[in-house]
VEXZABA-857693 format. One record per atom (N, C-alpha, C, O, CB): z, x, y. Coordinates in pm, whole numbers, plus 50000, padded with zeros to 5 digits. Glycine has a CB too. Layout:
ZXY
...
// end
This chain:
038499028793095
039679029193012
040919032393094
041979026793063
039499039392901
040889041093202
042019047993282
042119039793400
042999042393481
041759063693323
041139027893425
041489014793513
042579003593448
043538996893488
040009006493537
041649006293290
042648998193244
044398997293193
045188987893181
042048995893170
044459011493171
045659017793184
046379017693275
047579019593258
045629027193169
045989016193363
046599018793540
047129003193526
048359002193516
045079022693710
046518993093526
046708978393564
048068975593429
049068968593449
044858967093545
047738983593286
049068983293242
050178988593248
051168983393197
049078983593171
050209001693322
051219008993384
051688996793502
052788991993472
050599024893448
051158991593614
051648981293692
052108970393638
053048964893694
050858977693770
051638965293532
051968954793445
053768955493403
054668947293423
050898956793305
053748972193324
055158974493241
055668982893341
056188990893263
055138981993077
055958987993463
056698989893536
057588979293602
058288985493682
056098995793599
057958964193608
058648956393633
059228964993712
060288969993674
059208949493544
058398970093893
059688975193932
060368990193955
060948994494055
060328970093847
060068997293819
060779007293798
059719020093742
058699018993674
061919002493701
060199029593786
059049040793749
058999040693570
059929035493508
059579059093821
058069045793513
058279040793359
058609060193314
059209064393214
056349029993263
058099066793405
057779080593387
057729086293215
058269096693179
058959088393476
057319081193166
056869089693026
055059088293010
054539088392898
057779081092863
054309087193128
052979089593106
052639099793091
053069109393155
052279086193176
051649100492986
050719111392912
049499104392868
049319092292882
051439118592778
048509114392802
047039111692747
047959111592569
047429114092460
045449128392796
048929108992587
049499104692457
049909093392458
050139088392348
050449111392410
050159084592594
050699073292583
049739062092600
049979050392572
051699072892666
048549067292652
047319056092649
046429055992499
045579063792455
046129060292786
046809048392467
045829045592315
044589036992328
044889026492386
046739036792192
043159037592293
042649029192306
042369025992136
041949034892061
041649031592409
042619014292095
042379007791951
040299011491912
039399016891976
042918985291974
040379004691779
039449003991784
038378991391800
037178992191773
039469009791716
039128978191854
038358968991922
038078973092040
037408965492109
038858957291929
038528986392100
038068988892272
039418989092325
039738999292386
037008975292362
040388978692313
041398971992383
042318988492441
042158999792393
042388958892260
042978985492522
043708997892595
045518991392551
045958980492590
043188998792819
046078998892487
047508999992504
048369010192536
047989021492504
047928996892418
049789008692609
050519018892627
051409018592513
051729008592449
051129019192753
051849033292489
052699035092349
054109043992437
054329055992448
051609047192191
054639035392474
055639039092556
057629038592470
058639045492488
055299026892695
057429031192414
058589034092343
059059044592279
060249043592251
058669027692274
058289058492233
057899064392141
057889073792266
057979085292224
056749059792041
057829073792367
056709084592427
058049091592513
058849083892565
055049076692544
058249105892525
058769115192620
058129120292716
056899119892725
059169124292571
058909125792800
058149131792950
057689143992950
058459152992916
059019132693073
056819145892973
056169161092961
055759164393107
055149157593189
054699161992851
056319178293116
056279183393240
054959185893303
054869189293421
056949194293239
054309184793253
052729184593293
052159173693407
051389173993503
051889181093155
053189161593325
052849146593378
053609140993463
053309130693524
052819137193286
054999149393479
055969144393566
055529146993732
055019157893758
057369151593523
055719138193833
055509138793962
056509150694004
057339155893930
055729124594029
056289153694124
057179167094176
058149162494188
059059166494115
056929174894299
058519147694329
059959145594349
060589139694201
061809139494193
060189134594482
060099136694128
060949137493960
060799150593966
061279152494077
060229129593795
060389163993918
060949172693910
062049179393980
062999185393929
060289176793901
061739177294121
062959178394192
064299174194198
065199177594275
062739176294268
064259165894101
066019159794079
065559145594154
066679140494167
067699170994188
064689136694207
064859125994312
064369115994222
063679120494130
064059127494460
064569102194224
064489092694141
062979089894111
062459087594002
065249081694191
062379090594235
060929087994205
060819072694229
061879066494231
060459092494048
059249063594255
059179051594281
058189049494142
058239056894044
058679047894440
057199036694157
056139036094119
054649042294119
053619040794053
056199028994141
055219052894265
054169059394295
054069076194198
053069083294193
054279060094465
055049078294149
055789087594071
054699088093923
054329097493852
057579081194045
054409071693922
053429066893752
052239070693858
051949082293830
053439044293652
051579067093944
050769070493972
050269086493993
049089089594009
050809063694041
050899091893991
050819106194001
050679114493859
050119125393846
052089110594076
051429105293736
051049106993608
049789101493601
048989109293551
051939101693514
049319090493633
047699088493587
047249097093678
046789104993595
046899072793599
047029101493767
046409109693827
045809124593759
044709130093764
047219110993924
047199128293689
047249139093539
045959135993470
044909142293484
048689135493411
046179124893390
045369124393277
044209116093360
043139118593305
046109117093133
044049108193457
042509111793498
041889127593503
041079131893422
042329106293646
042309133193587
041929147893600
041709151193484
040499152693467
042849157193659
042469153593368
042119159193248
041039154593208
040089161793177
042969158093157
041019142393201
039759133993125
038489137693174
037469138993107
039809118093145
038649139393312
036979142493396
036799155493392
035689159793421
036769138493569
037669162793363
037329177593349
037539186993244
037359199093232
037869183093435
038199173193133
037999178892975
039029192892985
038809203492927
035999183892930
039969190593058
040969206093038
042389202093125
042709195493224
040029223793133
042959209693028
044739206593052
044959210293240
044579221693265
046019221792923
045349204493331
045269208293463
046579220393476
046389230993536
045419193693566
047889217093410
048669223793414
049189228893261
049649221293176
049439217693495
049039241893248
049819250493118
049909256893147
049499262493248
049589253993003
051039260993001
051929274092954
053389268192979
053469255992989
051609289993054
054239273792988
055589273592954
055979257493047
055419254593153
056479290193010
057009248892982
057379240293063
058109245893208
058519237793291
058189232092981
058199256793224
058909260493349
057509267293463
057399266593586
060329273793299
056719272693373
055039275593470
054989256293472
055639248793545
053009287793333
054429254293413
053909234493441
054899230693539
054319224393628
054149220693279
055829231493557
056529226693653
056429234093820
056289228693930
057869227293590
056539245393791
055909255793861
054909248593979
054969244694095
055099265293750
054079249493884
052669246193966
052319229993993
051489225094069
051339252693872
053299223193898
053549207193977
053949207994104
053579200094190
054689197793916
054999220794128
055749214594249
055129224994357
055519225094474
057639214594236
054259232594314
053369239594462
052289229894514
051819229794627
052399255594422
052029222994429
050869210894459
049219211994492
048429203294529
051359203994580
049029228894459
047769229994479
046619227094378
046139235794306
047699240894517
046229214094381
045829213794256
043969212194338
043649209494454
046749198994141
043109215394215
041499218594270
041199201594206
041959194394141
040329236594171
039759199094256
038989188694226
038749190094051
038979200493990
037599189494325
038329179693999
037939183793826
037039182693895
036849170593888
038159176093665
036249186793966
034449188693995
034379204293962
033389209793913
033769184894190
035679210894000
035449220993996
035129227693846
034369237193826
036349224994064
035949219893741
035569223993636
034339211993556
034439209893435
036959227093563
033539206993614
032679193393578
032109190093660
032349179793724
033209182193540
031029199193684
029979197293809
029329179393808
028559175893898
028429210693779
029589173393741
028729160893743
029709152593754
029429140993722
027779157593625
031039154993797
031969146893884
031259143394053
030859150394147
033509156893895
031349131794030
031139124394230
032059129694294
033109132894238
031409105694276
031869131294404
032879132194505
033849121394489
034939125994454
032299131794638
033849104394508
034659095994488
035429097494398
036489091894429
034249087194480
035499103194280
036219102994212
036719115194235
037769115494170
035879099194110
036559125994293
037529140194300
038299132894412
039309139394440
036699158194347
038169122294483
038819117894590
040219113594569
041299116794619
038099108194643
039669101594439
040769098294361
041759103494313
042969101194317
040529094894290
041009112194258
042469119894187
043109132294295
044149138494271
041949129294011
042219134294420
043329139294496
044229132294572
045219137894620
042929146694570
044039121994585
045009115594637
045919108294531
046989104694580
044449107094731
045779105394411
046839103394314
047489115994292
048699114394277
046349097894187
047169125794286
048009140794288
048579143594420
049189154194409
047029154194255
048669139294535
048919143394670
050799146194656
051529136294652
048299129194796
051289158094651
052379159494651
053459154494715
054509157794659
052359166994656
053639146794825
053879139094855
053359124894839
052299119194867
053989143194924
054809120494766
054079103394759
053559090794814
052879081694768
054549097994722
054439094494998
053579087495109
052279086495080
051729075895113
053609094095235
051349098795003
050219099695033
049489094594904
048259093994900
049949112695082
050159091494816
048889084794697
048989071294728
049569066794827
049169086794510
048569066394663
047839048994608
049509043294584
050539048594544
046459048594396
049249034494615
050689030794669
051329023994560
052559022994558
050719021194802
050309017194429
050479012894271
049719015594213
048609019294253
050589001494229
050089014394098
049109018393995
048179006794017
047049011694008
049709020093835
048088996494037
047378986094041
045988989694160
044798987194138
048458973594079
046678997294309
045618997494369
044979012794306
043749013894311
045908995494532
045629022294258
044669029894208
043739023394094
042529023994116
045319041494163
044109017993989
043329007193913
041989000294028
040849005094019
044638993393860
042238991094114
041198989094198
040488997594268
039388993994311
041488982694266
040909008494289
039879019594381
039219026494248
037989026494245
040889033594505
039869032094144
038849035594026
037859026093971
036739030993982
039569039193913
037839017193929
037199003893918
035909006393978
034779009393940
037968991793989
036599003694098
035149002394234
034349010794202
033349006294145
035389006194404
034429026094222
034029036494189
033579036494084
032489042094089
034689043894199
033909031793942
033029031993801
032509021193826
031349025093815
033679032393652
032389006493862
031608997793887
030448999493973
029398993493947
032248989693920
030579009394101
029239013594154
028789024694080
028129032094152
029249017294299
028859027693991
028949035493945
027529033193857
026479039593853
030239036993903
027909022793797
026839014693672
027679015393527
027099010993428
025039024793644
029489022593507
029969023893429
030189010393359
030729001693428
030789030893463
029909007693249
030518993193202
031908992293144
032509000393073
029648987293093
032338978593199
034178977393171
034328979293032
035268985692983
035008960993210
033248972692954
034128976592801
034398989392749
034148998292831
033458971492684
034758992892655
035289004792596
034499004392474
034799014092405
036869005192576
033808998692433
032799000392286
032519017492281
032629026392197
030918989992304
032319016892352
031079027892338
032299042392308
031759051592246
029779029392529
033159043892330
034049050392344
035149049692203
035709059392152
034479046292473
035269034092159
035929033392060
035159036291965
035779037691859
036529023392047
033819038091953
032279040091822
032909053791845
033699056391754
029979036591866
032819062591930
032519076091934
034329079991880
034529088591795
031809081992114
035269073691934
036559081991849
036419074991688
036589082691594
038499077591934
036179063891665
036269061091533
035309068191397
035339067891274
036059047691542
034439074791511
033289084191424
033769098491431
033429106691346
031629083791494
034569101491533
035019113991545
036839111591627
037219107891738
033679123091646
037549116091498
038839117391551
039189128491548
038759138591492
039739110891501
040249125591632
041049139291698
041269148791591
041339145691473
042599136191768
041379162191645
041219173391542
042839174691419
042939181491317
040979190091656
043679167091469
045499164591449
045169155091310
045619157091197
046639153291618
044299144591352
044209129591246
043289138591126
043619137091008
043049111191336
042119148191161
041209150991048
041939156590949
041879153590830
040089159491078
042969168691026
043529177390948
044469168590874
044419171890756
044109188891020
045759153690901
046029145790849
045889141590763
046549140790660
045989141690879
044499136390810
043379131890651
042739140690549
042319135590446
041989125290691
042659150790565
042369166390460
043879166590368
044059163890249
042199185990587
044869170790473
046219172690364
046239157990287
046359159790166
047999175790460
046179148490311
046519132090236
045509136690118
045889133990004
045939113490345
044449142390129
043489138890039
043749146689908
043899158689929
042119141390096
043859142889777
044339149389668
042759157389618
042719164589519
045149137389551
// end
């Protein structure tokens, strides 16, 4: 799903950093399909790259450093950076960030690889697009034995939604 996100982050960057990535802006439907909900979507300091925090324009490598965010989260099922938007920023811009192995022992090494080098505080040092991080994750879930579709993933949110939509659907209900 976060390969496929990546290849649409390269897709809708024409160019230009898009910087409003979050695990709010990747939607996956329930045919599987992956979309970004980017019109709608603000920057959250969690997700912002350092030299964007720093006042500096940032490249494409800037989005890559946001997927890097919400990979990490995803493999280790926990927010990498909280508490106050000024702590999240905080600790964006010290750059010490740990492997999600550390919190998800059944993370590979390849993939703690990944996301340290999509987090690498300096941007010389990540994946140079979202596109080649898209291809190096890929690889990695393809040797993996992971399969490209998203079924299995869209069964499991459509049987169980987010705790925001249940409570949604409780108040709607007369």
């Amino acid at each position: 799903m976060l390969e496929q996100a990546a290849e649409l982050v390269h897709k809708a960057q024409g160019g230009q950093v898009l910087g409003t990535l979050s695990p709010r802006t990747v939607e996956l439907l329930g045919d599987g399909t992956v979309t970004l909900a980017l019109a709608s979507a603000t920057e959250t300091p969690g997700y912002i790259a350092p030299e964007r925090l720093e006042g500096k324009p940032g490249d494409r490598r800037s989005d890559v450093y946001s997927l890097g965010v919400v990979l990490w989260e995803a493999l280790a099922n926990a927010r990498l950076f909280e508490g106050s938007d000024e702590a999240m920023k905080a600790m964006a811009l010290a750059g010490a960030v740990g492997p999600p192995s550390e919190m998800n022992a059944n993370i590979p090494a390849e993939l703690d690889a990944v996301c340290k080098k999509a987090l690498a505080r300096d941007p010389a040092d990540r994946h140079p697009s979202a596109k080649v991080f898209a291809a190096e994750l890929g690889a990695i879930l393809e040797d993996a034995g992971y399969p490209e579709e998203n079924d299995r993933i869209a069964s499991f949110l459509a049987a169980n939604p987010p705790v925001a939509a249940r409570a949604h659907d409780r108040a709607a209900t007369p």
